[in-house]
Every structure is written in structure tokens, then in C-alpha cells.
N, C-alpha and C positions, 0 to 999 in steps of 0.2 A: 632088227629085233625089237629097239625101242617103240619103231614105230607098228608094228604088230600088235604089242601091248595093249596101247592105246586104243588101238582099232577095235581090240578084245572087252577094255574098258568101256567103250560108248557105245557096244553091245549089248554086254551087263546089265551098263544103265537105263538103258532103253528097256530093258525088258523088263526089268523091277518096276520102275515107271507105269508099264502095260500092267503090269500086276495090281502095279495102289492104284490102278485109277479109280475102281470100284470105290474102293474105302475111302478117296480123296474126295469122289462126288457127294458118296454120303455124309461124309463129315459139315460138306459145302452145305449140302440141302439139310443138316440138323442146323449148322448153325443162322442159316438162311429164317430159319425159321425161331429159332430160340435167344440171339441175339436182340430179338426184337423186343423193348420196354412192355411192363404188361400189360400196360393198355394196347398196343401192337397185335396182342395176340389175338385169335379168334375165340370166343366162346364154345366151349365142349359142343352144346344144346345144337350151333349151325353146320357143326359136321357133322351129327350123329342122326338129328332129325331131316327127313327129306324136303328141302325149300319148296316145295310144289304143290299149290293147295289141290290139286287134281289127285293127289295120292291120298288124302284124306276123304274120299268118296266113298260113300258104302253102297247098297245096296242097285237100285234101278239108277241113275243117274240123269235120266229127265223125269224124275218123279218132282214132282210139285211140293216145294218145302213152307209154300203161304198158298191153301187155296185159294182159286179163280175169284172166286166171288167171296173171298176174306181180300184182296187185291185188288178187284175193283171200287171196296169199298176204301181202303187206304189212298189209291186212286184220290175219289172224289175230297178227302180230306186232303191230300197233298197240295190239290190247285189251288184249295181256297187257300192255304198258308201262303205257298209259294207264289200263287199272285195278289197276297195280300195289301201290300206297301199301295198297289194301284186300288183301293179301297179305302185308302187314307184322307181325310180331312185335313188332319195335322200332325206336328210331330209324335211320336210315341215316348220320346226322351227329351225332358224338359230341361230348363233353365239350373234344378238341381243337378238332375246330370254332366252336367258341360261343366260345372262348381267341382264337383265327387273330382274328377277327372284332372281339372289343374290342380287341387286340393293335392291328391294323390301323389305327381310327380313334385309336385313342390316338396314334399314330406320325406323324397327319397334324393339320396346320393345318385345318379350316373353320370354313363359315362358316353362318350361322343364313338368315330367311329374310328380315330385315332389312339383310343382309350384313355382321352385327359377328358377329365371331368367337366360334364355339363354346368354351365355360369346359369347365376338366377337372373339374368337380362335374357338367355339364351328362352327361357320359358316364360319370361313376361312378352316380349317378342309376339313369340307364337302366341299368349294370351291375345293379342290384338290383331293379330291377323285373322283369327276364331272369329273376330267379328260378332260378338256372342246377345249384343243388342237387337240381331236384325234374326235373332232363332223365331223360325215359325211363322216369317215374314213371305217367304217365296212361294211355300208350299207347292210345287210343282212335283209331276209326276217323271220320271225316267226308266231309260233301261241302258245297262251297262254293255259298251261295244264293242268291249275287248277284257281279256283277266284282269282283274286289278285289285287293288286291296283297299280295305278298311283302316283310317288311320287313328286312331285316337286324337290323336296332336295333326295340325295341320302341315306337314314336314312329312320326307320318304329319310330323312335321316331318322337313324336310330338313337335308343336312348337303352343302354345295357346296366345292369345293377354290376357291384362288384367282380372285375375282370377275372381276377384272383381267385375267388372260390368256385364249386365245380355248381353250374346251372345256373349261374349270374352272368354269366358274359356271354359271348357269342354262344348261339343264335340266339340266343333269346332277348328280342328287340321287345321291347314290353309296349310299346307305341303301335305293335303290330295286334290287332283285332281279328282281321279273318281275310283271306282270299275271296274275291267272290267271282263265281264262270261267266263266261260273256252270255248275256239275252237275259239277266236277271231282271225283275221288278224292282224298282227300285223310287221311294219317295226322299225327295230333297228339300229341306226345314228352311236352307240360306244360304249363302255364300262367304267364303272368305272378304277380307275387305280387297284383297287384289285381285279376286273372280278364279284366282288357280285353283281355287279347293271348293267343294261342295259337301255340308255335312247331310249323311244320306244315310236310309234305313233300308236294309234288305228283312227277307221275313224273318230271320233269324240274329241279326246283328244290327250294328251302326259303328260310324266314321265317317272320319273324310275320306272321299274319292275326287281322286284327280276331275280337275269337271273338262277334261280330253276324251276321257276313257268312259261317257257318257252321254246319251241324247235325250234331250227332254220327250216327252211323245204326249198326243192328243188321244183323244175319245174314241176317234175311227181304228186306229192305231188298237188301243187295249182290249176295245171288243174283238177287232178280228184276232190277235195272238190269243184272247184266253179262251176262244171259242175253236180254234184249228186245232189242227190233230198234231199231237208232240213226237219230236224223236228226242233220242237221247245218244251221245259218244260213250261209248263203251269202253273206249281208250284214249290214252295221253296222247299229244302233241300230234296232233293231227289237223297240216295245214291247210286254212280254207281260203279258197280262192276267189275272186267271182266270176263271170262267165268270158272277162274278159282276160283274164288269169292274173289278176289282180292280187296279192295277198291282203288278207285283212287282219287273220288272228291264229291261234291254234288254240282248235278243239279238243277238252282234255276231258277224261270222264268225269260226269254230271252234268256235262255241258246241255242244256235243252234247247230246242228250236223249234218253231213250225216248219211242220212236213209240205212243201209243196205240190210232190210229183213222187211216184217211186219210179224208178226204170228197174234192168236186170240186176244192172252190177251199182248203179247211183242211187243215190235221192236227193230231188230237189228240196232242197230248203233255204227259208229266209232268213236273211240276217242283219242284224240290226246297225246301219252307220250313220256315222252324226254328218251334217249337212255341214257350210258354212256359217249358218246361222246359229248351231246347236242343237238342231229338232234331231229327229230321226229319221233317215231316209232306209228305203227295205229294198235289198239287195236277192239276188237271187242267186246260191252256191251249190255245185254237186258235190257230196262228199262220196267217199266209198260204204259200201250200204254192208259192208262186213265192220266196219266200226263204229257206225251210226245204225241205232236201231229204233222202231218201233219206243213208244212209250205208254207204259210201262214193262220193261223185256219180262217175259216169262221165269218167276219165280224160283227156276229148279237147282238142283245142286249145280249140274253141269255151270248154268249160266251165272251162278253167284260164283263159284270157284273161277268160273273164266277172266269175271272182275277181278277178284282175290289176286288170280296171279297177275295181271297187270299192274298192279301195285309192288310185286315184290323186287325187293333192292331199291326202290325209291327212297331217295335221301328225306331228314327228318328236317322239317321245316317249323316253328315255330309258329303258331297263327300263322302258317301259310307265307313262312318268310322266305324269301328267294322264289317263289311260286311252289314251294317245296309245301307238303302236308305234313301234320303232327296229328298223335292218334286220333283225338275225334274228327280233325278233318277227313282222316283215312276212313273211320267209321261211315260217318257222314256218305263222303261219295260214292262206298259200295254200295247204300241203299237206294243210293239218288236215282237211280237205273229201274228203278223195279216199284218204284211208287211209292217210296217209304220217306216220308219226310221226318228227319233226326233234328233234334237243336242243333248247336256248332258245340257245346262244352260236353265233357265228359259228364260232370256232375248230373246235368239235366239226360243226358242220352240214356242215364243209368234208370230212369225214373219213365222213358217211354215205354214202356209195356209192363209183362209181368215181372215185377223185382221179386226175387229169393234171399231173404239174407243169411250171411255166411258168416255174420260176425258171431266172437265167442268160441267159434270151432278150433278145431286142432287142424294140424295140418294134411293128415290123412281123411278124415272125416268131410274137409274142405273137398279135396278131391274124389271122394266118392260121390258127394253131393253132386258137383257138375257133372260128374260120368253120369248117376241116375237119372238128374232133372233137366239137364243142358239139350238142346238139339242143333247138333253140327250145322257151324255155319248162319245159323239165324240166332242166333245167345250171344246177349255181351255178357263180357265177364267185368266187373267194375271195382276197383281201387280209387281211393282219394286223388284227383289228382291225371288219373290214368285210367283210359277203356280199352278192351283186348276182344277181339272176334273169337268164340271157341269155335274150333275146325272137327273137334272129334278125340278120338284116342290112337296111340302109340305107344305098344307093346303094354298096355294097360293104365298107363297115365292122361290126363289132358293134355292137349296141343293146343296154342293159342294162334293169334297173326295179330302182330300189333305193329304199328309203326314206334320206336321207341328209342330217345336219346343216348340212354346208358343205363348202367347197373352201378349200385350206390357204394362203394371201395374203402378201404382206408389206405391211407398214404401217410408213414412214422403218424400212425395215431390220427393223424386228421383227413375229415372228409372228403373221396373225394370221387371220383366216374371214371367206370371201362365203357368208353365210348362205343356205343352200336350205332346211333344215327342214320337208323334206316326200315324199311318194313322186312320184318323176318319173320320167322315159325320157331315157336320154343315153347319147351316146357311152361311149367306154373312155377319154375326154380332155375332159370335161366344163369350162368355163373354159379354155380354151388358147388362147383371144383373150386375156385377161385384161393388160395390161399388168404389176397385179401380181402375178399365179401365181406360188408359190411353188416355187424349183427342185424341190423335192419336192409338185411340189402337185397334178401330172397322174397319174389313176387308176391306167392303165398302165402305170406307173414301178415301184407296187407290189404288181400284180395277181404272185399266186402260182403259182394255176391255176384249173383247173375242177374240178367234182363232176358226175357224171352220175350220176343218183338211178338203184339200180336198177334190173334187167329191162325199161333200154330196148335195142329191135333196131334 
């Protein structure tokens, strides 16, 4: 009898069991979800709006959003920038800039990448390795052989402001200047005093670069790259080989190269390697002709949103730290594709074409302005600070694509970020659920205006 009972008992149980499992999963997945600190959580904006810049296309979709011949005129301005630095005499950034520069870091607290604080031996150091005597001594022409960055300081170590507060510490290496893609033009002012560093001017920046990640090049060398016909990568990390299947670098959008050959599925193209000596020796690689295209790619929504989405979900980079893009870098490389040469900052990207200003407006008046005057996909939208690509509208508001760190919080009263750290799609009010939103922390509080990139009709 007893043992009947029992048998009856872990019947029972079993079957109530079957019963909560429903409400024990759900309970799982609330709290799976809700446990999490609020930085943890997702922003409303990324569930609600669709991640896909393809969804934001209106109309014909290989319609031409920069005419032909407004394009090839962009074109012809683009090469002379872009291969400007091989048009140099001498440095573009003097003896005061190299001063501004250790001035600067002297002036400030950081921190190392342990987070104890940088020594002022740690920046006299580097002051001498700068080598800052022999600026404007070398003048040599280059091109870059592989990704690499721009340093301020001659050091791949960082230099972080206050760990502690929110946008002082990781990532943000302040030493960090800008990423630059392999086959860039590039002029070089001198050298470090131990030869590792090279202070160098691309058309839109300067630092030191590794002098590894670099080949000097001659006269025969410039004329034939700035006279052949360009492609361009349409997409990240795309490895190139040479024909002996060699690796050499990955190809990431913006990347340019001379076209050597097209086939079906390939295109030959050359690529730039440094010799034993430091020159430049031209290699010959096939890439796949679906990622490498033509330059300058055809203007249309299709082909800008195709870019767009390659970008989305890529982590937020700092001046391109970790090989990672931050807005203007993002800005920058979606146009790189299509003939449109951007500065590297926001502040200046804001000022290439037609500016609209937005300042003084309320915040609906804001956003009718970009509905009426903005055109999807070629319009920055511009804040202090921050540039944002408009894609269009969603259920009657703007939609943005920006690559962006976070949204500005408070924490008991003090400052502080719900981490985004990545390229997404949102609103012009990204966090405005947020219980803590910072009274300065909704987008359009301090959107400025818009950019319409020229010879749109």
C-alpha cells in the first residue's frame, strides 16, 4: 500500500512539473532578460526599427542618387586629394605641430594600458624618439602595404584620459589618429631616431606609421598607379593573396587598387609590397570581382545601402582603434566606394557639401526639416562631436545609421553611458525609454543640421 502511494506521489509530481514547465521557461526567459544591469539591456530603437538598410529604399532602387556626370566630376576631385601626399615637396605639418602635440599630452593625466598612470619620463621618452630635429629632412614619397594606423606619439601603446568616467577610458586611445587602407599615398617628413617609426601625411591626416607597414616608391611607380584604372572593396576582410597564394593583407571597404585584368568571376589587381630594401615591389592578386569593384561603383540606393549594410553590427573603434571604425570613419568609407572623398572628422564632413542649419529649432520642427530637406542615404545629419547617415523614414519619423559608443545616462546622479558600441539604425531619440536618460542625452537635443553631399537633384 505504502509503496503504491509513492508511486501515485511521483506521478503527481511529474505531472504538475509538465504543467509549470510553460511558466518556469517563461519566468527563465523574463528573467534571462531582465536580470541583466541597464546597461545590459538593449535599446527600444534596435528592436523596434528594422537593422537593414535595404528596408529603407524607396522608390526604383537602381535609380541614381548622384548623377553620372555630377560623379564623374567628384571622381576627378577625389584623385587629385587622394593622391595628393605624392604631390608634396614637403611636410604639410610643421615644427609647431609636433610642439601642439607633446604640449597637449603633457597637459593631460593618462593612463597606460594597465590603467596606472602614464610617468612624465614615459612622454619625454617618446619626445626623443620623435626625433623632431630631422622633421622635413627625408621627404620621401610612400604607400602604405598593409592597414595601419596613424599615431600621434610614436608608440602602438595607448594613452587613455580618466578610466573612471564614462568616455575617458577604453577605447578611447587619444594617441589614436586614424586608420589608414592598404595602397594609400602617403608622404613621409623623417624618421624616428630608431628607424621603427615614420612621421607620415595621408590626404586627409598625419602620424606615425610603423615604417614595416610601408614602401617608399619612385616616379615610374606614381605615374603608373595615378594614371591606371581603380577598383575598390566593397567589403571587410577580404584576404588577398598573391598568385602564389601567398597572404599579404585583408581587403576592407575603401580599400583602392589598380585594376589589372578583369576575368569572369576575378580581377587582377596590384598590390603594393615592401622589398628588403624598403621600396616598393607590385605584386599581382585575384580578388573575387563580387567584392571588388569598379571605381567609382554606381551611385544608386541599391549600391549605397549594400555598403550600409556591410557595416552593420561592426564594433565601435576609436580613430580606428583595434582596426574598428567610429562615426566619421564609418561615414568616410561609405563614400570611399563611389568617388566621394570625406575629411576623416565629423566637424569638417559636416561642411562638405550643402549644410542646413538646424540650430534654435524645437524638436519636432527638427525633424520635419530632415523629412522635407534630407535625401535618403546621401544627407549627414551633424551634431558636435558626431555624424549620422539619414536612411529615410519610419512610420513618420527619421532613421539614422551611425556607428556610435553610447547614449549619455545618469548613474545616482552622476554621468555616465548605455553602451552601443557599434553601427546601428535608430531613431533621432535613441534611449528615450530609458528611465535614466540623461537630460542631455536624447540625439535631437543636439543635432545641428544636415549635409547634403553635392549635385543631389
Amino acid at each position: 500500500m505504502i509503496a503504491m502511494l509513492k508511486h501515485i506521489f511521483r506521478k503527481l509530481t511529474l505531472i504538475i512539473l509538465i504543467l509549470l514547465m510553460p511558466v518556469l521557461f517563461n519566468d527563465l526567459a523574463f528573467s534571462s532578460e531582465y536580470d541583466k544591469s541597464p546597461k545590459e539591456l538593449q535599446i527600444e530603437d534596435l528592436k523596434r526599427l528594422p537593422q537593414d538598410p535595404f528596408f529603407y529604399l524607396r522608390e526604383n532602387y537602381n535609380k541614381r542618387l548622384i548623377y553620372q556626370d555630377d560623379q564623374l566630376e567628384y571622381l576627378s576631385e577625389f584623385r587629385k586629394l587622394y593622391f595628393s601626399p605624392w604631390s608634396q615637396s614637403k611636410p604639410r605639418h610643421g615644427i609647431d605641430v609636433q610642439d601642439w602635440i607633446f604640449r597637449h599630452f603633457a597637459q593631460k593625466k593618462g593612463y597606460a594600458e594597465n590603467l596606472r598612470p602614464r610617468s612624465d619620463q614615459w612622454l619625454d621618452d617618446l619626445k626623443t624618439e620623435a626625433n623632431l630635429t630631422d622633421l622635413g629632412r627625408l621627404n620621401q614619397k610612400a604607400v602604405t602595404v598593409r592597414e595601419t594606423n596613424l599615431r600621434l606619439l610614436p608608440t602602438n601603446k595607448p594613452f587613455f584620459y580618466n578610466p573612471d568616467l564614462p568616455g575617458e577610458g577604453y577605447p578611447f586611445d587619444h594617441i589614436q589618429n586614424s586608420a589608414v587602407h592598404t595602397g594609400e599615398p602617403i608622404f613621409v617628413s623623417h624618421l624616428s631616431v630608431t628607424g621603427e617609426w615614420a612621421w607620415s601625411e595621408t590626404s586627409y591626416a598625419a602620424g606615425w606609421i610603423k615604417i614595416h607597414d610601408l614602401a617608399f616608391v619612385d616616379d615610374e611607380f606614381m605615374n603608373r598607379w595615378t594614371s591606371a584604372p581603380l577598383g575598390v572593396f566593397i567589403e571587410d576582410n577580404i584576404p588577398v593573396k598573391d598568385l602564389k597564394d601567398s597572404f599579404h593583407f585583408m581587403g576592407n571597404t575603401g580599400t583602392i587598387l589598380p585594376v589589372k585584368k578583369k576575368y569572369i568571376s576575378k580581377t587582377g589587381v596590384i598590390i603594393p609590397v615592401r622589398d628588403t630594401d624598403g621600396n616598393v615591389r607590385e605584386v599581382t592578386s585575384l580578388v573575387n570581382a563580387r567584392s571588388f569593384k569598379k571605381h567609382p561603383v554606381s551611385a544608386t540606393g541599391w549600391n549605397i545601402a549594400m555598403v550600409c549594410n556591410s557595416f552593420m553590427e561592426k564594433p565601435y573603434g576609436w580613430g580606428g582603434y583595434l582596426g574598428n571604425r567610429d562615426c566619421s570613419a564609418t561615414i568616410r568609407d561609405i563614400f570611399l566606394p563611389f568617388g566621394i572623398w570625406l575629411p576623416r572628422n565629423s566637424a569638417a564632413q559636416s561642411e562638405s557639401g550643402i549644410n542646413l542649419s538646424l540650430k534654435k529649432m524645437g524638436d519636432r520642427t527638427k525633424s520635419l526639416a530632415i523629412l522635407r530637406e534630407g535625401k535618403p542615404f546621401i544627407t549627414l545629419v551633424n551634431k558636435r562631436g558626431h555624424v549620422m547617415l539619414y536612411l529615410g523614414s519610419y512610420r513618420g519619423e527619421p532613421v539614422i545609421l551611425h556607428n556610435t559608443w553610447g547614449l549619455k545616462t545618469l548613474d545616482k546622479g552622476l554621468e555616465s553611458r548605455k553602451i552601443i558600441g557599434k553601427t546601428v539604425i535608430t531613431s533621432l531619440k535613441p534611449g528615450k525609454e530609458l528611465v535614466d536618460i540623461h537630460p542631455e542625452g536624447l540625439l535631437i537635443d543636439s543635432i545641428t543640421g544636415i549635409t547634403l553631399l553635392g549635385g543631389i537633384k
